[in-house]
Kinemage of the C-alpha trace (Angstrom):
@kinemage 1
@onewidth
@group {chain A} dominant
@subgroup {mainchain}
@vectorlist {calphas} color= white
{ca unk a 1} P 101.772 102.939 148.221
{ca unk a 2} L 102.616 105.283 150.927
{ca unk a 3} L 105.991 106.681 151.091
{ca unk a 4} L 107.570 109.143 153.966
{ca unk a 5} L 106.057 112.194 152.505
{ca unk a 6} L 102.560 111.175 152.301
{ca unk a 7} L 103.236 109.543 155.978
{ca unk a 8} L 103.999 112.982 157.472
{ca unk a 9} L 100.871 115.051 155.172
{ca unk a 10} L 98.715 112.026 156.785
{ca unk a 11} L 100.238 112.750 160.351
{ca unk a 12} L 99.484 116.490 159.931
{ca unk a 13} L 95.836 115.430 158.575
{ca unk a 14} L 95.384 113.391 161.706
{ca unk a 15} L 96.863 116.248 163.814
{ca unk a 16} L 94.102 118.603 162.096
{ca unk a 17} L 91.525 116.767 161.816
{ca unk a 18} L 91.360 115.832 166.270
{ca unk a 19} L 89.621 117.731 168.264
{ca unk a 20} L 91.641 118.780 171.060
{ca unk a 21} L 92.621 121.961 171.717
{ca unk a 22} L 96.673 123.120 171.688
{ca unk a 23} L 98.491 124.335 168.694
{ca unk a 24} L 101.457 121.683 169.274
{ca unk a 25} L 101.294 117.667 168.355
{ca unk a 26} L 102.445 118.061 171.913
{ca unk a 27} L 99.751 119.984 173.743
{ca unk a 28} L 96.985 118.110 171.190
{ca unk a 29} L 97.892 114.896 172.646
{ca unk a 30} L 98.514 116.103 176.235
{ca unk a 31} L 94.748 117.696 175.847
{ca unk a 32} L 93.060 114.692 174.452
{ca unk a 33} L 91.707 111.952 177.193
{ca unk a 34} L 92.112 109.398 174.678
{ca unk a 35} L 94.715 106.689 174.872
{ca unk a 36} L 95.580 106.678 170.732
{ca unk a 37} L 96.199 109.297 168.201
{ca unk a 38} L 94.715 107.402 165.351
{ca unk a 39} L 93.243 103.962 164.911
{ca unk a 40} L 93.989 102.756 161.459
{ca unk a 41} L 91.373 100.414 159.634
{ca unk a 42} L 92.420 98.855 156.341
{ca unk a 43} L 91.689 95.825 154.699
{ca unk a 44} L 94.699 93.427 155.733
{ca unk a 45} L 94.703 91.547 152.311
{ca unk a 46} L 94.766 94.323 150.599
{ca unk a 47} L 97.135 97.004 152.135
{ca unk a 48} L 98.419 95.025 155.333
{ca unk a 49} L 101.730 96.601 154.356
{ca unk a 50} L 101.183 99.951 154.184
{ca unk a 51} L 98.905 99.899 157.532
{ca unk a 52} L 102.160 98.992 159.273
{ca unk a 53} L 104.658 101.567 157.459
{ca unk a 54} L 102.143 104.239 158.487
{ca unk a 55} L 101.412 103.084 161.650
{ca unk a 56} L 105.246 103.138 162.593
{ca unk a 57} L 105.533 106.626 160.551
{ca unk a 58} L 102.642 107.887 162.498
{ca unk a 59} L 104.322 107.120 165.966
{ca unk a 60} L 107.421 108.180 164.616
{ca unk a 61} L 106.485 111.761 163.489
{ca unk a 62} L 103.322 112.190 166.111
{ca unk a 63} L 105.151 110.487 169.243
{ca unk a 64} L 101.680 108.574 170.176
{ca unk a 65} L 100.519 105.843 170.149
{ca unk a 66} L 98.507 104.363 166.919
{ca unk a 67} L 96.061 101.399 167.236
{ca unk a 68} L 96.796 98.586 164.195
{ca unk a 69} L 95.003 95.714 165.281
{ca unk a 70} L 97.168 92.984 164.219
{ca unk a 71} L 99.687 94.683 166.833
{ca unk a 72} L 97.051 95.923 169.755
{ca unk a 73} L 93.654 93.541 169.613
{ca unk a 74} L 93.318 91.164 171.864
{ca unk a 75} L 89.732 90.506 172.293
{ca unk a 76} L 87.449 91.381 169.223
{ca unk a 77} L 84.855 92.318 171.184
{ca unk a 78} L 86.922 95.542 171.904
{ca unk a 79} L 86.964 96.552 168.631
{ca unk a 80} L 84.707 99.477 168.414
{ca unk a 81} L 85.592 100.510 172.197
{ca unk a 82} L 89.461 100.774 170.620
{ca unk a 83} L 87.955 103.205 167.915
{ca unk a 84} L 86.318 105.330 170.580
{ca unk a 85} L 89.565 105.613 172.483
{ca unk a 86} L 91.112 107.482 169.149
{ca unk a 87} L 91.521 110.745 168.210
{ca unk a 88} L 91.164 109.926 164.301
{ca unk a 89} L 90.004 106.724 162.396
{ca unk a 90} L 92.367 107.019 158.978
{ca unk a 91} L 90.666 104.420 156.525
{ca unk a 92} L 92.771 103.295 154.196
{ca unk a 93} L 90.739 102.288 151.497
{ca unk a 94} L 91.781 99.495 149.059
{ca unk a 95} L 89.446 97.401 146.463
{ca unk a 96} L 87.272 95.462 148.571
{ca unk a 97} L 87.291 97.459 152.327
{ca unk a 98} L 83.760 97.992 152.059
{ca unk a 99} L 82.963 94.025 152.015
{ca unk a 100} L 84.959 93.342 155.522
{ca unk a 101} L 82.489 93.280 158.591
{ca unk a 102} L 85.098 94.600 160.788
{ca unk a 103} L 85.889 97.619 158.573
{ca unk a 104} L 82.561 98.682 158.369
{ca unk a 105} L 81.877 97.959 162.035
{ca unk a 106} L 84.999 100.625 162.786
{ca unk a 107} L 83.430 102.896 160.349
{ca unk a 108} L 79.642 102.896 161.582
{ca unk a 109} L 81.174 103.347 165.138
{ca unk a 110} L 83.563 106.442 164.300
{ca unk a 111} L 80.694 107.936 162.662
{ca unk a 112} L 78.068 107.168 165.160
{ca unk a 113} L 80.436 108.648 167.751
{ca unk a 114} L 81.878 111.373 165.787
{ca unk a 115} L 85.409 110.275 165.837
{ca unk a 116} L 86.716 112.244 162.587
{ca unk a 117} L 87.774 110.071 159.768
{ca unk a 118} L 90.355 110.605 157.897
{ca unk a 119} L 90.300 108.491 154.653
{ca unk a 120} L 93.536 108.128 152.244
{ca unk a 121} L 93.207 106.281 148.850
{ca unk a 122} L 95.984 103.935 148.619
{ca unk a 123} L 97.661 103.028 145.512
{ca unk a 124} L 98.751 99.747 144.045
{ca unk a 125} L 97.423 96.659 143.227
{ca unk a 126} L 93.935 96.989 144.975
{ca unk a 127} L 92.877 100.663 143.989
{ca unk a 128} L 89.711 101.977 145.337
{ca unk a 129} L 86.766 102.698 143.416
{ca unk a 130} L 85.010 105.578 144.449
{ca unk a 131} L 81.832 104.734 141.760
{ca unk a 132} L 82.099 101.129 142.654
{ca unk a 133} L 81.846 101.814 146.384
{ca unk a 134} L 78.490 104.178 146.220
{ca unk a 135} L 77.287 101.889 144.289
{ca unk a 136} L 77.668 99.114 146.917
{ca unk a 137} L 77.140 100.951 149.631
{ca unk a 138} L 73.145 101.782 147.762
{ca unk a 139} L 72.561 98.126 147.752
{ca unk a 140} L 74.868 96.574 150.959
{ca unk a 141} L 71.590 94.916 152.504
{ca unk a 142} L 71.715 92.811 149.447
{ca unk a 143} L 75.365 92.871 147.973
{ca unk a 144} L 77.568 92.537 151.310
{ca unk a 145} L 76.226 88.825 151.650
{ca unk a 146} L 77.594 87.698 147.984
{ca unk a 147} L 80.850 89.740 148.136
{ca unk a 148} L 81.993 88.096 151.520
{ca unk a 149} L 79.006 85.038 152.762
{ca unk a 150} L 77.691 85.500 156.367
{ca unk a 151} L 79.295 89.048 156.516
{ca unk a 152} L 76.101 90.754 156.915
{ca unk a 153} L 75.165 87.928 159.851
{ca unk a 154} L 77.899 89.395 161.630
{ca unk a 155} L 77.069 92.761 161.608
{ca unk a 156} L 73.148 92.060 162.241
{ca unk a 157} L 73.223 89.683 164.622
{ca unk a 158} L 76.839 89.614 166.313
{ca unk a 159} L 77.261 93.232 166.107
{ca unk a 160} L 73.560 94.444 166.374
{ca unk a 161} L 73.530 96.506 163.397
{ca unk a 162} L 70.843 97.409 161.017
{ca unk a 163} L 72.523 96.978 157.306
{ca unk a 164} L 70.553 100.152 156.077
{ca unk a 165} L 71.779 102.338 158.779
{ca unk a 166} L 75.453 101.284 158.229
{ca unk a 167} L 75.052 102.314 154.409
{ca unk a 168} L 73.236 105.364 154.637
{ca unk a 169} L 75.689 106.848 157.680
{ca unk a 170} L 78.966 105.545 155.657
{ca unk a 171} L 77.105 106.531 152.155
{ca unk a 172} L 76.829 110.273 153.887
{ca unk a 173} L 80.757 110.458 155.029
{ca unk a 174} L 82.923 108.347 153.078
{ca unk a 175} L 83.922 110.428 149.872
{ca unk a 176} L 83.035 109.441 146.726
């Protein structure tokens, strides 16, 4: 659960965490060339919700625009350009995120590109488990496949990733 506190800690952490220079939330975003503040990956069946309460709290307390992409994608093939065009990537990680293509697509490509991640543990009825997720993250060539069928096709062959590089780069940033 996220409530208006932890919205406005996660805006500061997004504020913190960019890159561009200014001691403001005004001169950051005035500084950066990038057209949103944050881009906010979740796993819809799992925190769907609270992806839209912060994305609204976000814009509310940063006064920029945040990419959600049930409001601003409208061709998939975009995707990982729409995470380059952020500040921040904030990962909100639920039970299960690491088994959705797209998530780790947007994850491989803020870490390939150095867009800093900020990840928040959300609460509720689809914790995340920090052992569980190192754990799949050591065997994703072989465990992505029989947690969600045909997601590793898409990232091999539609997305042109190699399923050992996207585990050892998310292994080495995600906490755990």
């Amino acid at each position: 659960m996220c409530d208006f506190e932890q919205a406005f800690a996660i805006a500061n952490l997004v504020m913190a965490a960019s890159d561009n220079a200014g001691t403001t939330k005004e001169e950051k975003r005035k500084a950066s060339n990038k057209k949103y503040a944050a881009f906010i990956s979740h796993h819809k069946l799992a925190c769907a919700m609270e992806a839209r309460f912060l994305k609204s709290e976000l814009e509310r307390l940063l006064g920029a625009e945040i990419f959600l992409d049930s409001d601003d994608l409208k061709d998939l093939r975009q995707l990982g350009q729409h995470v380059l065009d952020s500040d921040v990537l904030v990962l909100l990680q639920t039970k299960g995120l690491l088994t959705r293509p797209w998530c780790l697509l947007e994850i491989h490509t803020a870490i390939s590109a150095g867009v800093p991640i900020v990840a928040i543990n959300v609460k509720g009825g689809h914790p995340y488990d920090y052992t569980a997720s190192a754990a799949f993250l050591e065997r994703l060539d072989t465990q992505l496949d029989a947690a969600n069928p045909g997601a590793a096709q898409m990232l091999t062959d539609d997305a042109g990733l190699d399923l050992l590089d996207v585990a050892w780069r998310l292994s080495s940033v995600l906490p755990n």
